[in-house]
C-alpha positions, 0 to 999 in steps of 0.5 A: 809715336802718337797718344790718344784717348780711347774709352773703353765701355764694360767689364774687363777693359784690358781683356777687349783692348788685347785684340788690337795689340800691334805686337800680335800676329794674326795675319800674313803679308805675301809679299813675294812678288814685290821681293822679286821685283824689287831684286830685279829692278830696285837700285841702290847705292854700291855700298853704306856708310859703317860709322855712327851717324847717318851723315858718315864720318865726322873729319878734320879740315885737314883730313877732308883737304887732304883727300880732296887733292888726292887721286883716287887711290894714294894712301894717307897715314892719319891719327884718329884722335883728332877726329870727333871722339864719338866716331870710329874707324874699322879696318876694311870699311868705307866711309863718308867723310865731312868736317864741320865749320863753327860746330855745325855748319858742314863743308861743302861736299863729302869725300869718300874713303877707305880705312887699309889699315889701323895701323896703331890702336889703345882698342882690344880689337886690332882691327878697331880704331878709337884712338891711334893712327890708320892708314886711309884710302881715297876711293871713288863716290858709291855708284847706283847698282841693281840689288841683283848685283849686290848680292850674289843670289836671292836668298842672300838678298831675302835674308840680308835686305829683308830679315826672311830667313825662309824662302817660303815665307817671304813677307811679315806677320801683322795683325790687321786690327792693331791699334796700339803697341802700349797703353796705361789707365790714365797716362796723361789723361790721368783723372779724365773723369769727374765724379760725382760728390761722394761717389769713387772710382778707379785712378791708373798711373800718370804718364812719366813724361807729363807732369799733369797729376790727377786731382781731387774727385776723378778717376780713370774708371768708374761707373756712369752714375757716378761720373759728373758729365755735365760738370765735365762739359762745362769745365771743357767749355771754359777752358775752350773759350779761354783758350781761344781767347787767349789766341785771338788776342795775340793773332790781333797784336800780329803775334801768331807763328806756325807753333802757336797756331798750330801746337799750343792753340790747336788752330791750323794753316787754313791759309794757302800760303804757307807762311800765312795762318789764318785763324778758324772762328770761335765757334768751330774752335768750341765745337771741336774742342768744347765736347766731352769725348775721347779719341776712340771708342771701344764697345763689344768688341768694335773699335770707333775712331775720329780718324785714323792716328799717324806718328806725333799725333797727326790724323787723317781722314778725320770725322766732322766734329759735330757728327762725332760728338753727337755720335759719342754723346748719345752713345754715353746717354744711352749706356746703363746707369751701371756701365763700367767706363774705362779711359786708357791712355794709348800709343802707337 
């Protein structure tokens, strides 16, 4: 999940921000081929592990030493109230199991079996075992298979593997020009805009996550003439510099980590080691970080970006940022006094 800020230029902003809805399906992904491939070829394990947690099932010491001396196949009568409460044990499934040492630290290896049966149980399905006693089986480790193998025919493969209930319609729905699946005037940008003494504009909804709140004179919509950018320009400056300055005295003191340089400064690893951060200098700092902007543009139905968004706000293949703040710049200066401008707060 990523937020970003796209500036949306003219009337009707949500009306131009509907064509790059994530949810919207105007496009169709063939991927026949690929499915028929991937049944033919694509290994995976023989069978998956039903309990809550990804990591499998978590066991007692006891239980784990148990199965671990067992032969494949020698059935164990175990009480499930010994094992973490959040777990559970459904008849018929198999299951990987590991205990942990001190809360977190895990054993060393897992072992692998399969509930025969639940033999006592206080759940209202018989076959459901929260609390009461099963009766377990050691099983061998899931081997690698053909998807082929796992499924008896192909449709079954399509619908199981892939969601395609119609053979003829193998691949998905997309929209090839989304950009975001939610947004909200403001959000966490809440009072992006400075406005001019006397004049107003329009204030969206603060994000619920952030405790920033919007303050006295500015807006999240409002007319060109009436928002103070040269006011905005020089608060962003010195906020830059201040921050900056900030850094560079604890990079002097030896103070700097990966999450100070990275997240709370915005300064990368320019480093080739991976556990040397090397600071980039004031200026670039200013030049990226100084400029009034936002991440997008949106004007007469095109979309401009600095780069292309990813998940927990990572972007690549970003513009040089003097070339997009030169960009954004004379695109404001030369927008009609009376323009409408709109700031969203983005996810995707």
């Amino acid at each position: 999940m990523s937020h970003f800020t796209v500036l949306v230029i003219g009337e009707n902003p949500e009306d131009q921000l509907k064509p790059f809805d994530e949810n919207l399906r105007t496009a169709f992904e063939d991927k026949t081929e690929e499915y028929r491939k991937d049944y033919e070829t694509e290994k995976i394990k023989e069978f998956y592990c039903s309990s809550h947690s990804s990591w499998g099932m978590r066991i007692t010491q006891e239980l784990f030493e148990t199965l671990k001396k067992s032969k494949i196949g020698r059935v164990v009568v175990y009480d499930v109230t010994k094992l973490d409460p959040m777990s559970y044990m459904r008849s018929g499934k198999k299951y990987r199991g590991y205990y942990a040492v001190d809360g977190n630290k895990r054993s060393k290896g897992t072992q692998w079996f399969e509930v025969d049966e639940v033999l006592s149980t206080t759940h209202p399905d018989s076959d459901v075992c929260f609390e009461g006693t099963v009766r377990v089986r050691k099983i061998r480790a899931p081997k690698e298979i053909l998807l082929k193998d796992r499924y008896a025919t192909y449709e079954e493969y399509l619908k199981e593997w892939h969601g395609v209930d119609d053979i003829n319609h193998q691949g998905y729905d997309y929209n090839p020009k989304a950009k975001w699946d939610w947004y909200q005037l403001g959000g966490r940008w809440t009072g992006f805009f400075k406005l001019k003494p006397r004049a107003t504009g329009v204030l969206g909804n603060p994000s619920l996550v952030s405790s920033k709140r919007a303050e006295i004179g500015t807006s999240d919509q409002a007319r060109k003439k009436d928002i103070d950018f040269e006011k905005m320009a020089q608060e962003q400056f010195e906020e830059a510099a201040e921050t900056y300055d900030k850094f560079e005295e604890e990079y002097k003191k030896g103070g700097m980590t990966s999450s100070t340089g990275y997240f709370d400064y915005n300064v990368h690893n320019l480093g080739k080691d991976a556990d040397h951060y090397v600071p980039e200098s004031r200026e670039l700092y200013l030049k990226r970080h100084a400029a009034v902007g936002t991440f997008a543009v949106l004007k007469d139905g095109e979309w401009y970006e600095k780069g292309n968004m990813g998940w927990w706000g990572f972007v690549s293949d970003e513009k040089n940022p003097d070339e997009w703040n030169d960009q954004f710049n004379k695109l404001i200066t030369e927008l009609p006094e009376d323009t409408l401008l709109s700031v969203y707060d983005c996810h995707i």
